[in-house]
C-alpha positions as CSV (number, residue, x, y, z in Angstrom):
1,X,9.3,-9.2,33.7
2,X,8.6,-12.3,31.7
3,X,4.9,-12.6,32.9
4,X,5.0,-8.9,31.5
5,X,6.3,-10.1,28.0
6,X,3.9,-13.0,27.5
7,X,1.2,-10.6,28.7
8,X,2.2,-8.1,25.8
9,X,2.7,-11.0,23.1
10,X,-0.6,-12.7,24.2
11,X,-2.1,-9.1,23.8
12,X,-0.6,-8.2,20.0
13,X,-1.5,-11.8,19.0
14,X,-5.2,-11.4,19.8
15,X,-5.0,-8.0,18.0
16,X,-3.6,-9.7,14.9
17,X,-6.6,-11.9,15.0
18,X,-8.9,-10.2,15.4
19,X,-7.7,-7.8,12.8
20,X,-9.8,-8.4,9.1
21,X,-8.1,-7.9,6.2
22,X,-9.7,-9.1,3.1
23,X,-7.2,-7.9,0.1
24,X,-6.0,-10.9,-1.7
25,X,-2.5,-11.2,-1.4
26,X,-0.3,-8.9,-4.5
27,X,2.5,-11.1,-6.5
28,X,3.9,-7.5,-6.4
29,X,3.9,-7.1,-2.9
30,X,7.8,-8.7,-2.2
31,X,8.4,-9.4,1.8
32,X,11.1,-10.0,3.3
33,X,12.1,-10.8,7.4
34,X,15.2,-9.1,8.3
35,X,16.6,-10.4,11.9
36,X,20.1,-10.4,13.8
37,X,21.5,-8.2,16.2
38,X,23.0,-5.2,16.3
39,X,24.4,-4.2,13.1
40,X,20.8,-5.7,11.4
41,X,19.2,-3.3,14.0
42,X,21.6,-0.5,12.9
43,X,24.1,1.5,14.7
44,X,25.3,4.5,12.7
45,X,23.9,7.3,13.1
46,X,20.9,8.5,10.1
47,X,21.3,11.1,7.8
48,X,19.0,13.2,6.1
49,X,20.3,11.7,2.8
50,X,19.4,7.7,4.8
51,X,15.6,9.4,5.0
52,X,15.0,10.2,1.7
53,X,13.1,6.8,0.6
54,X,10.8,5.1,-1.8
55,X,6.9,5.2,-1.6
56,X,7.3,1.6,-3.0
57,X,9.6,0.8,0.4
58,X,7.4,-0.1,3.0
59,X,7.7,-2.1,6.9
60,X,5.7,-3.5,8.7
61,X,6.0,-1.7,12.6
62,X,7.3,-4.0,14.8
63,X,6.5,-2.0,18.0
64,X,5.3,1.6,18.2
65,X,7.1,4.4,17.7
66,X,5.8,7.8,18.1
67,X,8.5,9.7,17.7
68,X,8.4,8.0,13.5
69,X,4.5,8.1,13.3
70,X,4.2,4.2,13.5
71,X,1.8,1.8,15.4
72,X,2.7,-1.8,15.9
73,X,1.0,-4.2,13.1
74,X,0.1,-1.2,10.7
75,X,2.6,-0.5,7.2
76,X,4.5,2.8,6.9
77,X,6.6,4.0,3.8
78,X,10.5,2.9,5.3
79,X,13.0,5.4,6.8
80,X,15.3,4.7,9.3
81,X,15.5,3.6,12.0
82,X,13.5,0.7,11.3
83,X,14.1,-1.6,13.9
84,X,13.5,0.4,17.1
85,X,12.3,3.7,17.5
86,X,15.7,5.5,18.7
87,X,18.7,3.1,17.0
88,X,20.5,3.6,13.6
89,X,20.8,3.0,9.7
90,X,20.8,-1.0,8.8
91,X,21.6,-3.0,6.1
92,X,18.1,-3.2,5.6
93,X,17.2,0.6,4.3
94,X,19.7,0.3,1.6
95,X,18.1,-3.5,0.8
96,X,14.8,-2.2,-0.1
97,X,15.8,0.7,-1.4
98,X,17.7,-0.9,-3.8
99,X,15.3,-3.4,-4.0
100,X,12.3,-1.3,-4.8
101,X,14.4,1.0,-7.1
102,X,15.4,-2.4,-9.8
103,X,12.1,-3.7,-9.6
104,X,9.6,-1.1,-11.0
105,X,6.0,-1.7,-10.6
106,X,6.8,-3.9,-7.4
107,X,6.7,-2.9,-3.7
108,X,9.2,-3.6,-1.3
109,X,8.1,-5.3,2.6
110,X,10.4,-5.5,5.4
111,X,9.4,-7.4,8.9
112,X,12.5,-5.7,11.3
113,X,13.0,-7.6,14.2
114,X,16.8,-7.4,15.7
115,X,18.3,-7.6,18.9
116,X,21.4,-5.9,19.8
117,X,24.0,-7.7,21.5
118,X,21.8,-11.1,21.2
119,X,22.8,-15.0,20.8
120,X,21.1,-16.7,17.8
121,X,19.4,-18.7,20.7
122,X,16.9,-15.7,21.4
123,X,15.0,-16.7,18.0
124,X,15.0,-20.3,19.1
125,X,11.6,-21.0,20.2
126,X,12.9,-23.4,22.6
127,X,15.1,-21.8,24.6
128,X,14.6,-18.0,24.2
129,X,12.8,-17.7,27.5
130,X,15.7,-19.3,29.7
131,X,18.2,-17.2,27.9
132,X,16.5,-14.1,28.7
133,X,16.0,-15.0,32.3
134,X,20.0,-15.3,32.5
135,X,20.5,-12.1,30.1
136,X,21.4,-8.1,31.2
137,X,18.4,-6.3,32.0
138,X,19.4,-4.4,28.6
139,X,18.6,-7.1,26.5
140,X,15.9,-8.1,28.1
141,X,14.6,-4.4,27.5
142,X,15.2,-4.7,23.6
143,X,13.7,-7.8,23.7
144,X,10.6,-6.0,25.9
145,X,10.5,-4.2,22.3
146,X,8.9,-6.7,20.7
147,X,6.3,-8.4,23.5
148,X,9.9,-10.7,25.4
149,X,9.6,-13.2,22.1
150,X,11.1,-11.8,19.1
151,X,10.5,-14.6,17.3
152,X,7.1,-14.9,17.9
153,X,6.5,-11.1,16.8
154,X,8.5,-12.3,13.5
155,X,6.1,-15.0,13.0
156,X,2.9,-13.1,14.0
157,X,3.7,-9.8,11.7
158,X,4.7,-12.5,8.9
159,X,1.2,-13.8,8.9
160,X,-0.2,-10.5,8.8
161,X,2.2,-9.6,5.5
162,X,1.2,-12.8,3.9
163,X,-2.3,-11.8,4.1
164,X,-1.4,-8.2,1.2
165,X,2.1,-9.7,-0.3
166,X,4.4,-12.7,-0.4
167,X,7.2,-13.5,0.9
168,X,10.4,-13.9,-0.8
169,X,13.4,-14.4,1.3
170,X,15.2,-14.1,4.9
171,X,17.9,-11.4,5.8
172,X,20.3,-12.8,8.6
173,X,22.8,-10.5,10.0
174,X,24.1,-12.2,13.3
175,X,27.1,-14.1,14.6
176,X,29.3,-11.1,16.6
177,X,28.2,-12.8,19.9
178,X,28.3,-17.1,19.4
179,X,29.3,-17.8,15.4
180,X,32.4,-19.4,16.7
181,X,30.7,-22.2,18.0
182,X,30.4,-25.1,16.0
183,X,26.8,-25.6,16.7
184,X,25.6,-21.8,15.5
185,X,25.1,-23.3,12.0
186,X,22.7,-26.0,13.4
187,X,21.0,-23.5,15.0
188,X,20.8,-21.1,12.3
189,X,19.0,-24.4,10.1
190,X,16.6,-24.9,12.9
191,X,15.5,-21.3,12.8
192,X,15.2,-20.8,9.4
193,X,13.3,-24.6,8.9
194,X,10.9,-23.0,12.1
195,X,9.9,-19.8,10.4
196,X,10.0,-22.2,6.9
197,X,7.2,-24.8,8.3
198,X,5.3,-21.7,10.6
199,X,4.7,-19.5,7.6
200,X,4.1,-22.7,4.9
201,X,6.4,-21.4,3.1
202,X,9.4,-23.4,0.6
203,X,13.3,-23.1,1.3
204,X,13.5,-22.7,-2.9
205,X,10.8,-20.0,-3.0
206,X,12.2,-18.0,0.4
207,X,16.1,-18.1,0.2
208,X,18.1,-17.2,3.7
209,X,20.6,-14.5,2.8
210,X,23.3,-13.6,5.6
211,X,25.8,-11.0,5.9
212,X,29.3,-11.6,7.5
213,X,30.6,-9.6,9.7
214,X,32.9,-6.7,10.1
215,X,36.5,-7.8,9.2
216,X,39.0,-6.6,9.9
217,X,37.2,-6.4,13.6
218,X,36.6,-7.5,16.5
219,X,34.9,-10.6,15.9
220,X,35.9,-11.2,12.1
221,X,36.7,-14.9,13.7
222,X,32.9,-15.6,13.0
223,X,32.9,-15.5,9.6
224,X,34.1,-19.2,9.1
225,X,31.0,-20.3,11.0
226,X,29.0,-17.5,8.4
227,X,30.5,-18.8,5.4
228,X,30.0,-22.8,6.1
229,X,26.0,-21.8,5.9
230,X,25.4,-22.9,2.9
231,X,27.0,-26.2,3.5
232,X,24.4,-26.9,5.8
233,X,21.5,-24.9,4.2
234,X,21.1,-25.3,0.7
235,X,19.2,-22.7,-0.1
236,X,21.6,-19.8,2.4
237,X,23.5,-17.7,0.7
238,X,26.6,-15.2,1.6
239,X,27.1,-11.6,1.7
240,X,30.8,-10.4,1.9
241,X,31.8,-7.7,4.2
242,X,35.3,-7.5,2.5
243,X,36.2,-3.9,1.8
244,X,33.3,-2.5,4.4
245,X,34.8,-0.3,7.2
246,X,34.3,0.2,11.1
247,X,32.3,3.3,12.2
248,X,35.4,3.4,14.4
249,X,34.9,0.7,17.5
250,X,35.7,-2.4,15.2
251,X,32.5,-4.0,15.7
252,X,29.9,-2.3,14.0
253,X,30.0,-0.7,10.3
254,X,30.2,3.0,8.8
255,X,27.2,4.9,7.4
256,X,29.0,4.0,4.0
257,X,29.4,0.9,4.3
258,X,25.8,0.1,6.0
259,X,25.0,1.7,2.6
260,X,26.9,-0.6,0.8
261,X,26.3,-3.4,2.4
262,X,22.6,-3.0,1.5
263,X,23.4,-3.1,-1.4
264,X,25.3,-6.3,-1.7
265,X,22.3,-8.0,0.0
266,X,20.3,-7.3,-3.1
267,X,23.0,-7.6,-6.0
268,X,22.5,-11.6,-3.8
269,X,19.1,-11.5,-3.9
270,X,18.0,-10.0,-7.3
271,X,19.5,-12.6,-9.2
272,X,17.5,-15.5,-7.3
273,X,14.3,-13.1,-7.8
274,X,14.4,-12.6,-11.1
275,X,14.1,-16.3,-12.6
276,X,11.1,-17.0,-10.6
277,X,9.6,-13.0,-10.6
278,X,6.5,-12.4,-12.4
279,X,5.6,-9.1,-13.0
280,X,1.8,-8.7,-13.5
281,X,0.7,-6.5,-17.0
282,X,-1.3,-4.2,-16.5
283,X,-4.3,-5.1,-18.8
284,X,-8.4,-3.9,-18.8
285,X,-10.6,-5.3,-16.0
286,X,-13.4,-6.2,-19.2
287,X,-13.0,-4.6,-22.2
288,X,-11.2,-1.9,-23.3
289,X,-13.2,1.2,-22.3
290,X,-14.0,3.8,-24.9
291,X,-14.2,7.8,-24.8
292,X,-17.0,8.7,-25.6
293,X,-18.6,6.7,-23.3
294,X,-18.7,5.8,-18.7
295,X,-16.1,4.6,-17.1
296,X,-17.4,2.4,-14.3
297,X,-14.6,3.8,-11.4
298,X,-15.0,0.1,-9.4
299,X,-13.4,-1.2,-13.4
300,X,-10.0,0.0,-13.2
301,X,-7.6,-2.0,-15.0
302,X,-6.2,-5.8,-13.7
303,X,-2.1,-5.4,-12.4
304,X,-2.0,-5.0,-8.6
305,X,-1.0,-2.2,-6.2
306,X,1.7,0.0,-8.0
307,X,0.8,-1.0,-11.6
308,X,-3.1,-0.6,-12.4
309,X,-3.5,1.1,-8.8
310,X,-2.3,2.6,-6.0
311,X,-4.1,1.8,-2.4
312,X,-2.2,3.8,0.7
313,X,-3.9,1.0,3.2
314,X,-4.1,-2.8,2.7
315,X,-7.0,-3.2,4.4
316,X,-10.5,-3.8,1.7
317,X,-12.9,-1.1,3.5
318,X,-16.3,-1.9,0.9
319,X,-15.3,-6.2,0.8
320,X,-17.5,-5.9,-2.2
321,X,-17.2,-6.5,-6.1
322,X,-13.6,-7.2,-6.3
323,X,-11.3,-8.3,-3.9
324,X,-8.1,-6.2,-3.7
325,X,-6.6,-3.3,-2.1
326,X,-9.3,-0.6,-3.5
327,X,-12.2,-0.4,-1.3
328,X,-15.1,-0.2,-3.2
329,X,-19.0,0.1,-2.1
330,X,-22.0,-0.9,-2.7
331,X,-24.5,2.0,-4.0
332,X,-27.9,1.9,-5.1
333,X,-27.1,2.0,-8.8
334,X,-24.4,-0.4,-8.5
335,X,-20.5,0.1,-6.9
336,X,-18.6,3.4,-5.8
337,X,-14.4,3.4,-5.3
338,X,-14.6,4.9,-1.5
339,X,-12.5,5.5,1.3
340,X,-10.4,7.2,-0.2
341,X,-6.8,9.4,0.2
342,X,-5.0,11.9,-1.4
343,X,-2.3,10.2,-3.5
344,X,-3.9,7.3,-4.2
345,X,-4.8,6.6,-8.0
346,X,-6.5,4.2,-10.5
347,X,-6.2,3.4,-14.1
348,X,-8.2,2.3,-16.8
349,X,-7.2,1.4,-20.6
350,X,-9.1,3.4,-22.6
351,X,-9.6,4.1,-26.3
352,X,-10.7,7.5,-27.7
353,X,-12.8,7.6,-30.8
354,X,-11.4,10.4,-31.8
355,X,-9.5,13.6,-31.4
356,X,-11.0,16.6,-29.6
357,X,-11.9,18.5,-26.6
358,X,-14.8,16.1,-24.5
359,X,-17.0,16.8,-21.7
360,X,-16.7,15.0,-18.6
361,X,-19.3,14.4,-16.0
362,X,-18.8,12.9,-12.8
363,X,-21.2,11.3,-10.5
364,X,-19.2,11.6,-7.2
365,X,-20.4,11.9,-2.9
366,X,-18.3,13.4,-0.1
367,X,-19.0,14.1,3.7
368,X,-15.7,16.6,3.7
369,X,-15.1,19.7,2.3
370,X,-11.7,18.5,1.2
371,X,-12.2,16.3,-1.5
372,X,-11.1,16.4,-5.1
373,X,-9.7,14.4,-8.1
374,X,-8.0,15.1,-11.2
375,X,-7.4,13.1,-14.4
376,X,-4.8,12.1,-16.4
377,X,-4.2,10.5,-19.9
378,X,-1.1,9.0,-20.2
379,X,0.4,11.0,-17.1
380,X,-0.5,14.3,-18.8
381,X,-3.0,16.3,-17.1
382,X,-6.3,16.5,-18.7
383,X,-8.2,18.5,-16.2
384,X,-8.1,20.9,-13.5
385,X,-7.9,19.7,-10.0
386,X,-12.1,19.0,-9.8
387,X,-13.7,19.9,-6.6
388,X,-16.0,17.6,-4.8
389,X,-18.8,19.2,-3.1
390,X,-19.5,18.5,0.6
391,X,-22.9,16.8,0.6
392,X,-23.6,16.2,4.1
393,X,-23.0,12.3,3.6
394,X,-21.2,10.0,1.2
395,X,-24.5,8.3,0.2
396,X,-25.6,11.6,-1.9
397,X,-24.3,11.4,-5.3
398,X,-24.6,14.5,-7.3
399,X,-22.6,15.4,-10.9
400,X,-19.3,17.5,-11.5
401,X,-18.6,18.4,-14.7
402,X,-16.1,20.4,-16.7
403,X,-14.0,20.0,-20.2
404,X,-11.3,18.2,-20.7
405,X,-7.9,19.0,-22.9
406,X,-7.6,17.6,-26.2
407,X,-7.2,14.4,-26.6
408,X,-5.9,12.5,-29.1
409,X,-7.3,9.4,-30.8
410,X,-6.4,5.8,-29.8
411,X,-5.2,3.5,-26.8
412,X,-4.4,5.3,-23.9
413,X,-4.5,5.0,-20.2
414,X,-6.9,7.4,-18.4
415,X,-5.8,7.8,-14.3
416,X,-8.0,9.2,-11.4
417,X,-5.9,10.4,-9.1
418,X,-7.1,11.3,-5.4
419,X,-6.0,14.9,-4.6
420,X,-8.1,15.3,-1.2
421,X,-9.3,12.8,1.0
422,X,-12.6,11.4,1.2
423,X,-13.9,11.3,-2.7
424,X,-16.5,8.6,-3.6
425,X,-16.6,8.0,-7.2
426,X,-19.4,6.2,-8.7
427,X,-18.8,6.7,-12.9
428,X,-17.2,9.2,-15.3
429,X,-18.9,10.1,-18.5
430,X,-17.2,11.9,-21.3
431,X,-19.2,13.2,-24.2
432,X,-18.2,14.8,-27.7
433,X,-21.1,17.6,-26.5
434,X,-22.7,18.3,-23.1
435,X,-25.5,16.4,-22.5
436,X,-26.8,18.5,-19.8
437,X,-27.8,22.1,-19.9
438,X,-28.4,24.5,-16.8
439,X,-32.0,26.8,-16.2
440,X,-30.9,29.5,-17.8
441,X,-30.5,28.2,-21.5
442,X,-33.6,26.3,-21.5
443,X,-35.9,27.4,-24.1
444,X,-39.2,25.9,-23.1
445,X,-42.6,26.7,-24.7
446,X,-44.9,28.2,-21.9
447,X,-47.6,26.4,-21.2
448,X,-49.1,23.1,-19.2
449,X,-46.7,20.5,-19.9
450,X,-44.9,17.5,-18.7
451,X,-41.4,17.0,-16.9
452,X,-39.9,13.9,-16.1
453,X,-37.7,13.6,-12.9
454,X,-34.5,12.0,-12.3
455,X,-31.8,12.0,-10.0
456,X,-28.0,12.8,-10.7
457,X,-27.1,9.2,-11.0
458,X,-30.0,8.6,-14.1
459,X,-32.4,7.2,-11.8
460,X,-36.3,7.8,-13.1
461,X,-38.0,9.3,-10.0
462,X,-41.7,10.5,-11.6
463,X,-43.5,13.0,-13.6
464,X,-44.2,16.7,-12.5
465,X,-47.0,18.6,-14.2
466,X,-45.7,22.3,-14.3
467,X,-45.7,25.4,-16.7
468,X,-42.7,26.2,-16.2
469,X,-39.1,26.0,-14.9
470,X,-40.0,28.2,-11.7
471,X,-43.2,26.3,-11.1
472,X,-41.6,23.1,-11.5
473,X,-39.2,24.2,-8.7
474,X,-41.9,25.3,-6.8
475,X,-43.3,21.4,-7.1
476,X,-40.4,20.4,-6.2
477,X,-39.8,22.7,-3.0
478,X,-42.8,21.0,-1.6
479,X,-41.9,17.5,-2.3
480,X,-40.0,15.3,-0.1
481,X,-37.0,14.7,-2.2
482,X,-33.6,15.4,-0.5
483,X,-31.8,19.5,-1.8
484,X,-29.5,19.0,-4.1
485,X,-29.6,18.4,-8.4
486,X,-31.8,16.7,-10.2
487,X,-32.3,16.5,-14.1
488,X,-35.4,16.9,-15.9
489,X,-36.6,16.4,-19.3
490,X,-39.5,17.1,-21.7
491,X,-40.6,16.3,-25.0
492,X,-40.0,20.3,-26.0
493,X,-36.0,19.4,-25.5
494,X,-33.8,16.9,-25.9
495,X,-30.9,17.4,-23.4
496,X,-31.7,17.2,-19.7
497,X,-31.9,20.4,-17.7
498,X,-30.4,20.5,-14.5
499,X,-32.6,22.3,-11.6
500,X,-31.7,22.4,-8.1
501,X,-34.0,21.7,-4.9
């Protein structure tokens, strides 16, 4: 079984590795390690009011759980049970909840690893393999859970978070099985110095928060041994149980008071968050963009996930231009925001000349025949939900265009939001007038004249000699240029007509 274990850790490390991620990390991005045994790993049973969670609660999946839609390594919004795939409600749902609900504009990272039953000597890297040799085949299968080294998965997943976020403290519920031992503190200091010096972190910055234990209860005695920590650790702090109740074997905690006790950990922790916190403003990537005019989609506004954006996968897909969570693309007339999902959004600070009703045009790509966007000014709706045609690739940029609501004049902040998967978006322009004007309202002299060609995107592509608008297509039908609109122009008119191939 052990050769197993080290086989499965040895595996999940070399995936980490190998893993890129090239995000910066976000200031806004809190993480925090949660470890202990079995009332950190939870025990009372979930409700469907313990479910209902935060999109700016998040964990890290320690193992893989099918039956919760997670895959070890990968982020997924939070809902019990965290921990393992089949156990209960912890302390640490009603943490992050609370967490994430007293800190807007910030998102909330928990690394569960817990082991029910456990001494704290499983997370000592030095002796954690003896004891599990020694321990009930039970243990030894939670442990299993997360490759035979919990500690080691802490420390591996814990790199992988610093790599989006930052940590900012350690959540400690353990004791019910050795805190009557005079040398748990000790051990508790080497542990939380270990994961201290492995992650390069400081004890001022990343604060070791732990929870007593159920009392009245079974093992209530362990709380002297809790609440000496901070004797020894400086920087550990104490949450009180008093008050909580048993979910009725005097050991383990209530749905209530797992809810409560969530709680407390953060009324602990806010405090030493908020004198070092610094939330990031939201402010313009350049300068302040201006209706009429293009917004540049790969300029959205500087403030991290959650504030000026909203990325559903940490991972950088384009690597290109900038160097956070949106994945933007190279294109031949310049950058794209790609790889996109419903849900996401990003924001720009915008000023309007003027009030009135202004034409948008978008130059946008999709391979899928679900894609669309919508905008919004100030979280008002502005536009219909705008469909994005399926053009056979994302590499084929064509325009979408359409009217907007009136606006008003001044400083505002214009959103794209992602409504189906899969929309590439190059620019928006928004005009007082439409600068484009279809076949059928083109008043043209007849006669041998001269038609410059361009594609969607403003690119000059050449000169057709043609009497017409049907001739010109004809010219066109026998070229080699890709179907799809193009925009052509004469001396005779000065908006661009758009004919399609």
């Amino acid at each position: 079984m052990k050769q197993l274990f080290n086989l499965s850790f040895l595996a999940f490390s070399l995936m980490l590795f190998s893993t890129q991620i090239f995000a910066a990390p976000d200031p806004n991005f809190h993480v925090y390690i949660a470890f202990g045994q079995s009332n950190m790993q939870g025990n009372a049973a979930v409700t469907d009011e313990n479910k209902k969670t935060n999109d700016r609660f998040k964990i890290l999946a320690p193992m893989t759980c099918d039956n919760m839609g997670r895959t070890l390594g990968e982020w997924a919004v939070a809902v019990p049970p965290m921990f393992h795939c089949y156990t209960g409600l912890s302390p640490a749902d009603y943490f992050g909840k609370t967490m994430a609900d007293s800190l807007p504009g910030v998102t909330i990272g928990i690394i569960p690893v817990a082991v029910a039953g456990t001494a704290i000597r499983l997370f000592d890297e030095d002796q954690y393999k003896g004891y599990l040799d020694s321990a009930a085949s039970w243990l030894q299968d939670y442990a299993g859970d997360y490759g035979g080294n919990p500690y080691g998965r802490i420390i591996e997943l814990a790199k992988k978070a610093q790599e989006v976020g930052v940590i900012k403290g350690i959540l400690l519920h353990q004791g019910e099985t050795d805190a009557y031992s005079d040398t748990w503190g000790a051990s508790v200091k080497k542990i939380y110095n270990k994961m201290l010096s492995d992650l390069g972190l400081a004890a001022d910055s990343v604060p070791l928060l732990a929870g007593e234990v159920l009392s009245p209860g079974q093992c209530s005695g362990a709380n002297t041994q809790i609440d000496a920590l901070p004797n020894k650790i400086s920087t550990a702090h104490v949450v009180s149980s008093s008050g909580l109740v048993s979910g009725g074997d005097s050991l383990h905690f209530s749905n209530e008071s797992y809810q409560e006790f969530g709680k407390r950990y953060a009324k602990v922790m806010l405090p030493l968050l908020k004198s070092k916190i610094v939330i990031v403003d939201q402010t313009p990537y350049q300068d302040t963009l201006t209706i009429p005019g293009t917004v540049e989609a790969e300029n959205y506004d500087v403030g991290g996930q959650n504030v000026s954006y909203s990325d559903n996968e940490t991972a950088n897909q384009g690597n290109v231009y900038r160097t956070d969570g949106v994945d933007i693309v190279a294109i031949s007339s310049g950058y794209a925001v790609g790889y996109t999902n419903a849900g996401e959004w990003l924001e720009y600070t915008v000023k309007v000349a003027k009030e009135g009703v202004y034409t948008y045009e978008a130059i946008v790509a999709s391979g899928s025949d679900a894609s669309s966007f919508r905008l919004f000014i100030d979280g008002q709706a502005i536009t219909d939900t705008v469909k994005v045609a399926n053009g056979g690739d994302w590499d084929t940029y064509s325009a979408v265009t359409g009217k907007t609501t009136a606006l008003t004049a001044g400083s505002h902040i214009l959103k794209i939001a992602i409504t189906g998967n899969y929309t590439n978006i190059d620019n928006i322009k928004f005009t007082e007038g439409s600068t484009h004007i279809t076949e059928a309202e083109a008043k043209l002299v007849q006669g041998p004249q001269t038609f410059k060609l361009y594609n969607i995107t403003g690119t000059y592509l050449g000169a057709f000699h043609a009497s017409d608008i049907s001739t010109l297509k004809m010219e066109l039908g026998k070229s080699k240029l890709n179907s799809g609109v193009y925009l052509v122009k004469n001396k005779n008119i000065s908006k661009f007509i758009e004919v399609k191939k």
